[in-house]
Backbone as CSV, one residue per row, in Angstrom:
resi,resn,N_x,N_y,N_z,CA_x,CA_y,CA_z,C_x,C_y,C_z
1,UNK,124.244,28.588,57.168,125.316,29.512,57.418,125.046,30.239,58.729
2,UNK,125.634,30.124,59.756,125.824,30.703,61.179,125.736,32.429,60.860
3,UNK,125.050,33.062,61.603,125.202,34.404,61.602,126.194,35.167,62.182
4,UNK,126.990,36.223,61.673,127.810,36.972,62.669,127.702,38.301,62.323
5,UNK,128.290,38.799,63.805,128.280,40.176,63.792,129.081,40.811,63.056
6,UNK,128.029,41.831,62.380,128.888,42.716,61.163,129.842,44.021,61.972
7,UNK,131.343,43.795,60.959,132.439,44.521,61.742,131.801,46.144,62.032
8,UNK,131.041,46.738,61.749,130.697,47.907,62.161,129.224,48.094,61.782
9,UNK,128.577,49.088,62.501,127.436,49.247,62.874,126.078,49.460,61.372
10,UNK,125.130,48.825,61.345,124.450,49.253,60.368,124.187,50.709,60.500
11,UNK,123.058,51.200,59.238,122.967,52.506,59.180,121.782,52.989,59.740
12,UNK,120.703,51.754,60.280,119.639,51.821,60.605,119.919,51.346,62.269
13,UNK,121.078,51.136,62.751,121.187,51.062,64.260,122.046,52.659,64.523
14,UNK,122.571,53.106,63.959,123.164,54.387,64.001,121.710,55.299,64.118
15,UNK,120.816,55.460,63.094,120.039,56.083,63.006,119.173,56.316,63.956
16,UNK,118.677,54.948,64.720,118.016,54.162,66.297,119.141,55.415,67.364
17,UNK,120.464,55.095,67.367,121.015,55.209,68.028,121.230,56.896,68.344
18,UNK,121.223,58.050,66.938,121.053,59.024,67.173,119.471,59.840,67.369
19,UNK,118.658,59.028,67.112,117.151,58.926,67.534,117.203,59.037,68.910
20,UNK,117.496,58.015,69.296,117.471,57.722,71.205,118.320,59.152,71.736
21,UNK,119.509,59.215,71.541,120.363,60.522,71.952,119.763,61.604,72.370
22,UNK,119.145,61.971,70.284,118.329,63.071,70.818,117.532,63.277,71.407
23,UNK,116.960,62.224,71.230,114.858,62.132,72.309,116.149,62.356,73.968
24,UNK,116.813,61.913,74.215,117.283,61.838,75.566,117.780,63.492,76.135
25,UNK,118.862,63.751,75.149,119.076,65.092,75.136,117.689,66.080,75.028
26,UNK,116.864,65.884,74.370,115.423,66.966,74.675,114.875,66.640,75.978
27,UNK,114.851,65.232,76.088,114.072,65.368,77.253,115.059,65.747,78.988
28,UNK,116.476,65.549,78.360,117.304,66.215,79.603,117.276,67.819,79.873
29,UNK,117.317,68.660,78.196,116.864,69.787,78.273,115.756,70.298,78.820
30,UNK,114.538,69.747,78.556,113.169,70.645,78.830,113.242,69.858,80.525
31,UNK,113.798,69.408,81.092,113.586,69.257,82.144,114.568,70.463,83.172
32,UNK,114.277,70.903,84.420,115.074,71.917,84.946,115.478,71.349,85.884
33,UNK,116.517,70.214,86.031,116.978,69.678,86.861,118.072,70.181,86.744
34,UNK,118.757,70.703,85.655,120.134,71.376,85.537,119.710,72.685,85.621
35,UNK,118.781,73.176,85.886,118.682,74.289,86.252,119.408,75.094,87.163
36,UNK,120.146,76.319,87.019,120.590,76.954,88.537,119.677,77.243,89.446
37,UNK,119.748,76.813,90.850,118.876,77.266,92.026,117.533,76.765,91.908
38,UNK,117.212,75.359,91.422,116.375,74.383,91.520,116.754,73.677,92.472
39,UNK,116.011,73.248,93.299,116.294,71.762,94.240,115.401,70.834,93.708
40,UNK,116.209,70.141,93.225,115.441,69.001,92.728,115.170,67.817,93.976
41,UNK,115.254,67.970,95.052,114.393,67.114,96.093,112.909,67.736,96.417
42,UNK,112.819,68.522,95.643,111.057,69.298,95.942,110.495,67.939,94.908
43,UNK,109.209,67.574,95.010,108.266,66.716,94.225,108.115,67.482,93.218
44,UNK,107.485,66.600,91.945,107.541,67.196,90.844,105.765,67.765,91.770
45,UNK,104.625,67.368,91.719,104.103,67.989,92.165,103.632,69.279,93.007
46,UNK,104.592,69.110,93.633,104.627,70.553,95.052,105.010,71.369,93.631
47,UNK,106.279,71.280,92.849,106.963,72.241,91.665,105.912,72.881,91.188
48,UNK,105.143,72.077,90.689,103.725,72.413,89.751,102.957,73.708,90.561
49,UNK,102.284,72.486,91.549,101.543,73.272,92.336,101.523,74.891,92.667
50,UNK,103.046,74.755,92.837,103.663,76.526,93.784,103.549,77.303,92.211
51,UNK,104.298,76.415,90.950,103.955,77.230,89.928,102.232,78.092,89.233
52,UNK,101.480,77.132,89.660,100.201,77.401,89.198,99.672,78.237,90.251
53,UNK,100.358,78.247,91.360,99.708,79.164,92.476,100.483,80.809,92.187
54,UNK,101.422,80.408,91.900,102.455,82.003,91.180,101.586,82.902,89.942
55,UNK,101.204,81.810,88.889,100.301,82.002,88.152,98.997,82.952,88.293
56,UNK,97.978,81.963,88.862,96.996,82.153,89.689,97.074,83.748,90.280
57,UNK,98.072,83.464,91.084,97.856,84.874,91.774,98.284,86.142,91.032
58,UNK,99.354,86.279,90.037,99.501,87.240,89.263,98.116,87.553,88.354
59,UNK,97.711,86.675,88.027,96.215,87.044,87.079,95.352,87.470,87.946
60,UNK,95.133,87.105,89.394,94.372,87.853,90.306,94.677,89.352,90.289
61,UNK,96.272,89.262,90.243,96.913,91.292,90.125,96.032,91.309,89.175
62,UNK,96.013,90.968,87.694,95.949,91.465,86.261,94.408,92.023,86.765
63,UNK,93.244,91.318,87.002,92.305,91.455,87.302,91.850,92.652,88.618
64,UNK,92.676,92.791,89.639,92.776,93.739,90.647,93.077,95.002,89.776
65,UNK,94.374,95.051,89.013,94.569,96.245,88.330,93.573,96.963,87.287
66,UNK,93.076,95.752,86.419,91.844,95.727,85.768,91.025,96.948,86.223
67,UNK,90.551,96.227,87.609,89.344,97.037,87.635,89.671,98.280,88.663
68,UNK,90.615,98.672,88.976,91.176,100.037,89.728,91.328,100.724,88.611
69,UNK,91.744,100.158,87.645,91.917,101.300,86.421,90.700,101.746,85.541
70,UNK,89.969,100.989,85.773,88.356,100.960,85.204,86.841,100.356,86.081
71,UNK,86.651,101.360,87.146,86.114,101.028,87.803,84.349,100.468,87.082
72,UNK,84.322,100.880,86.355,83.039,100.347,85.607,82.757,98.937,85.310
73,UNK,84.356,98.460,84.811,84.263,96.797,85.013,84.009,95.954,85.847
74,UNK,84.457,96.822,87.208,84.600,95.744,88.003,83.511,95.024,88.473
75,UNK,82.335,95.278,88.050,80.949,94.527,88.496,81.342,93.160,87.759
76,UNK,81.487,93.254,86.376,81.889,92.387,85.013,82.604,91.584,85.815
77,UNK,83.954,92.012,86.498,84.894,90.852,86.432,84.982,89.968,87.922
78,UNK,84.306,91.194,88.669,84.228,90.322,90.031,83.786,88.547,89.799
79,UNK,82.789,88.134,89.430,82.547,86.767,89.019,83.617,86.225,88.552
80,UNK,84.672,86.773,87.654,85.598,85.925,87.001,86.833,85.869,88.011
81,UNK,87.057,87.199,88.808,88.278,87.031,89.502,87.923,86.512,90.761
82,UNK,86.556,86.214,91.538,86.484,84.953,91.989,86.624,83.940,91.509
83,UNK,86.370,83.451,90.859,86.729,81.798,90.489,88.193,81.699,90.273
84,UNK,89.232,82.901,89.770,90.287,82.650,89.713,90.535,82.768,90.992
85,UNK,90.324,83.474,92.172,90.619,83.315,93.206,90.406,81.722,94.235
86,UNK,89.845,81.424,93.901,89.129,79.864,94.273,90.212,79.023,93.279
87,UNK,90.718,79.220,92.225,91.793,78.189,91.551,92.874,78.493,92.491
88,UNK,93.572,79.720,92.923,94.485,80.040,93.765,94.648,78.991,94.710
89,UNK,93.514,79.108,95.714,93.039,78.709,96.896,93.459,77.143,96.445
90,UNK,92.776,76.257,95.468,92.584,74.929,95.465,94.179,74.935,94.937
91,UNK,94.734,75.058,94.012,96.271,75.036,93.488,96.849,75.059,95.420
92,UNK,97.019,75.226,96.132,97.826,75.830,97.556,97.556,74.707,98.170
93,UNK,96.389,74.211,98.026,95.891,73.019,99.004,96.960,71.430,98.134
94,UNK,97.423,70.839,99.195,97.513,69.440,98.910,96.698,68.321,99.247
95,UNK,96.874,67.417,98.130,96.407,66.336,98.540,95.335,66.057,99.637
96,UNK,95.965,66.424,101.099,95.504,66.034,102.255,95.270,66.731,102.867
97,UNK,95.526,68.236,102.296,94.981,69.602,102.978,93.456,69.450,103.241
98,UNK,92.802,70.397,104.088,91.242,70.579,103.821,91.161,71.883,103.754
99,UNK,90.009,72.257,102.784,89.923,73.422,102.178,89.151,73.931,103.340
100,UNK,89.857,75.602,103.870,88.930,76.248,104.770,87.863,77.223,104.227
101,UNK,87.015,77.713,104.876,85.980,78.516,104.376,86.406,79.907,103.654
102,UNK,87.289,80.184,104.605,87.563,81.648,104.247,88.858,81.701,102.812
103,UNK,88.894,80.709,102.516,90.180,80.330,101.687,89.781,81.416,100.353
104,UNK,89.080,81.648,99.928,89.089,82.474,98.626,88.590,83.955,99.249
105,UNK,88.514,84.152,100.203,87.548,85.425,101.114,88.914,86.796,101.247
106,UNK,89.988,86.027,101.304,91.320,87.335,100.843,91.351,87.708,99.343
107,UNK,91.805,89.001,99.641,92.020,89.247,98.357,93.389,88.513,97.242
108,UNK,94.195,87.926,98.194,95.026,86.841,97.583,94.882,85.728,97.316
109,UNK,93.700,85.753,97.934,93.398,84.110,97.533,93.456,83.485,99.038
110,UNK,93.697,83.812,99.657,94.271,83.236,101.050,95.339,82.206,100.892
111,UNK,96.036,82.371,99.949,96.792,81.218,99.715,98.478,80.673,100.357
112,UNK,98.315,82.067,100.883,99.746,81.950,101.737,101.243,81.874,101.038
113,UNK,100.713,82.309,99.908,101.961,82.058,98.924,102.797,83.638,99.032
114,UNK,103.598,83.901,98.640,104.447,85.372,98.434,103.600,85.840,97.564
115,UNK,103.907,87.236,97.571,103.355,88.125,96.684,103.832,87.752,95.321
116,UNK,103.325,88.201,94.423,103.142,87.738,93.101,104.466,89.108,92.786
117,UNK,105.172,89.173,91.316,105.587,90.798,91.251,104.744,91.027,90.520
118,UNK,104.898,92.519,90.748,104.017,93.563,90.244,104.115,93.488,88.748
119,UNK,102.701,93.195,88.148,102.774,93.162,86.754,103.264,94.154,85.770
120,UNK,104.717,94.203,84.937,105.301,94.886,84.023,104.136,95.350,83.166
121,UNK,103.030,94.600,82.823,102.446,95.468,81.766,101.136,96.247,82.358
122,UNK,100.942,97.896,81.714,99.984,98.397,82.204,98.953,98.499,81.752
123,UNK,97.673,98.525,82.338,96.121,98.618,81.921,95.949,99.187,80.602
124,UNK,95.481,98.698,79.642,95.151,99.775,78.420,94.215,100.776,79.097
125,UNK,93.793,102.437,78.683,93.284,103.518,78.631,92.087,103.210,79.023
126,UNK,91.348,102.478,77.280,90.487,102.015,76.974,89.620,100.926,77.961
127,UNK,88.720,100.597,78.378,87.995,99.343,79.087,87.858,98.361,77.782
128,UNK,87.538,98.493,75.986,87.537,97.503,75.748,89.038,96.816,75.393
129,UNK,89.971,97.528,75.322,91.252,97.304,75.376,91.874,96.814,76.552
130,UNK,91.082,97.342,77.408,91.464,95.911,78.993,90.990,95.094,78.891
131,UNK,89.915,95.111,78.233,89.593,93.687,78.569,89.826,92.470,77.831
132,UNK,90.409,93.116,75.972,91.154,92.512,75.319,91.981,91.193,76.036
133,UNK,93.214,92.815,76.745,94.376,92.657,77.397,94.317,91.328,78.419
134,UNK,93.039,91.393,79.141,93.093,90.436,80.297,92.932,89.609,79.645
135,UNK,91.526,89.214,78.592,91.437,88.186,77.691,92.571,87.392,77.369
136,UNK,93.659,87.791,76.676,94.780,87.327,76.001,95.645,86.999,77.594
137,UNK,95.841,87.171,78.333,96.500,86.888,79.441,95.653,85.308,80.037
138,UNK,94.173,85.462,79.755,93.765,84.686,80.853,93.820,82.952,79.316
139,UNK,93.913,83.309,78.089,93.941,82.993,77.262,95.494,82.287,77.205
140,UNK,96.576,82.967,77.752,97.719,82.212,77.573,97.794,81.320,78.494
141,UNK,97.681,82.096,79.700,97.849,80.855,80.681,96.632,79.699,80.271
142,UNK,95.850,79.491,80.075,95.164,78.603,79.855,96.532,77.409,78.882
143,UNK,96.524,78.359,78.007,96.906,77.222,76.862,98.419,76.863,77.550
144,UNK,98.932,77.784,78.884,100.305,77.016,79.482,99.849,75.877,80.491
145,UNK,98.742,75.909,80.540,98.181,75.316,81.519,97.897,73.537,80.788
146,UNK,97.156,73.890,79.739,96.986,72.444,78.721,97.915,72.236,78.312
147,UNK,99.685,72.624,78.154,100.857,72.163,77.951,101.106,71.378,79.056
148,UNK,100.899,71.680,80.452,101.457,71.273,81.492,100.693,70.111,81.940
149,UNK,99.975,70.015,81.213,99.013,68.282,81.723,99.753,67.569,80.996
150,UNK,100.448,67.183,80.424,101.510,66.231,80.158,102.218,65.589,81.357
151,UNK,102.841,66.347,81.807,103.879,66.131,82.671,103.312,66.162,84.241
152,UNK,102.498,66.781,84.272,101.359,66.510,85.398,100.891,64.704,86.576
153,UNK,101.081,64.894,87.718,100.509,63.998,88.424,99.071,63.628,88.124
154,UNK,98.353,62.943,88.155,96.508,62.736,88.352,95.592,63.371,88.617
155,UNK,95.818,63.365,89.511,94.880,64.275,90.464,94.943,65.773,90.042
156,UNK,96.407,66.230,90.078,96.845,67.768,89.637,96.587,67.907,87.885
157,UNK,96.597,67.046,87.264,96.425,66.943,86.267,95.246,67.624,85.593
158,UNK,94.073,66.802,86.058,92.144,66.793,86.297,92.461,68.086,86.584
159,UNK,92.991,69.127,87.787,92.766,70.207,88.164,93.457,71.433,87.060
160,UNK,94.473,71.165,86.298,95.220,72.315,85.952,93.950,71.858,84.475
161,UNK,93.383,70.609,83.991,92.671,70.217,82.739,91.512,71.231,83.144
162,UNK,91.006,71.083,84.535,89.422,72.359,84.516,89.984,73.773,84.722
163,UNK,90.938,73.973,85.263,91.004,75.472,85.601,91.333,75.897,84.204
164,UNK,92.311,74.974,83.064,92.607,75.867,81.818,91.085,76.258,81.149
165,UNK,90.507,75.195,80.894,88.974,75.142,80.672,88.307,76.642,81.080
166,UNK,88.263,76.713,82.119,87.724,77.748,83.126,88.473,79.019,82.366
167,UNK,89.889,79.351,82.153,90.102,80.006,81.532,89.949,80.159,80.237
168,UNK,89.584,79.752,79.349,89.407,79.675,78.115,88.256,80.201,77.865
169,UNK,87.072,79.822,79.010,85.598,80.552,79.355,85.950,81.894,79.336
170,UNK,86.578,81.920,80.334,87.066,83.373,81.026,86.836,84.599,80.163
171,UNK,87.980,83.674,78.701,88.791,84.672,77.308,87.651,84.967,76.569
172,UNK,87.084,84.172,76.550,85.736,84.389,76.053,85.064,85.125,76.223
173,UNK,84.402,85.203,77.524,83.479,86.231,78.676,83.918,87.509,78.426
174,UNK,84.956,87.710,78.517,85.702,89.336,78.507,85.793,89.742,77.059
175,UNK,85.570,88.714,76.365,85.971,89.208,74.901,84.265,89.563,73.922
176,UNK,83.459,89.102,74.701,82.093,88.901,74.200,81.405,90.205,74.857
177,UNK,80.601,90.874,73.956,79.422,91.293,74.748,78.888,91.308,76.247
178,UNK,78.902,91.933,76.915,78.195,91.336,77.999,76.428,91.250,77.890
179,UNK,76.242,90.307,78.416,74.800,89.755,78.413,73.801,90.952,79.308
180,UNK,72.863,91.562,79.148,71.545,92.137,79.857,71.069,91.239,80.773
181,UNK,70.948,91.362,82.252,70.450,90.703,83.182,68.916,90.505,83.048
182,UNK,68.203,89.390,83.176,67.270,89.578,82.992,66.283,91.003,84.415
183,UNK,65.164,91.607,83.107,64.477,92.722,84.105,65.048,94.408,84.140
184,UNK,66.232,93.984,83.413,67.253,95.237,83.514,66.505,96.271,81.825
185,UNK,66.787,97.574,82.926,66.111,97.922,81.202,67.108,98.385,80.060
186,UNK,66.608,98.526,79.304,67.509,98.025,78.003,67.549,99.307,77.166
């Protein structure tokens, strides 16, 4: 008996068929190509990049404000808001850029990017309540950061995979004890 096509659609090609839709429709949504005041002729890369450098440099504020509001920390966090300053710096560089010396030696990072805005939320009172505060900040972006390796180029990929890393240390560091230097008296 020759096969033919049945006069209307099974229930398991309908099902395929509103499967595909939606996967299409989510993935047309979470993308910001319909976005207002996107140009979508920028690379998805450069997109990233300028985003993680926006990033970057606002947590540099969080950390600047940090320690103006609690000058006692700032011995504590200098180590940490260098290295975030050095993610700044490397996020700015492309591909084929070469990294200059003085690149983390501003207090922006040297990154040449716009100013960050001024962070809406203010310093807790407290120093261990700032440092909560920064914790949980340096703690989110991390984990926006391991969302965004999905969709990520290679190369940028590896980089946003160590800097979340780096932050996750970070949340840690600020949230822990600080350690006695060795020699220091106690």
């Amino acid at each position: 008996m020759p096969w033919t096509l049945p006069s209307r659609p099974s229930r398991r090609s309908l099902l395929a068929g509103a499967a595909g839709a939606a996967g299409a429709a989510l993935l047309t949504g979470c993308s910001d190509a319909g976005s207002p005041g996107t140009d979508t002729g920028i690379p998805l890369e450069r997109r990233m990049r300028e985003a993680a450098v926006r990033d970057s440099a606002r947590l540099l504020e969080r950390y600047d404000a940090t320690a103006a509001a609690h000058p006692a920390l700032a011995a504590r966090l200098a180590p940490l808001r260098a290295a975030v300053a050095a993610h700044t710096a490397a996020f700015s560089l492309t591909p084929s850029d070469a990294p200059s010396p003085s690149a983390s030696a501003s207090p922006s990072g040297g990154t040449g990017a716009a100013a960050p805005a001024p962070s809406a939320e203010p310093v807790p009172p407290k120093p261990a309540d700032a440092l909560t505060a920064l914790a949980d900040t340096e703690r989110s972006l991390s984990e926006a950061r391991t969302i965004d390796l999905a969709g990520a180029p290679g190369e940028l990929a590896r980089m946003l995979a160590s800097v979340a890393a780096c932050g996750a240390v970070h949340a840690y560091l600020l949230t822990s004890p600080p350690t006695p230097t060795p020699g220091a008296a106690l």
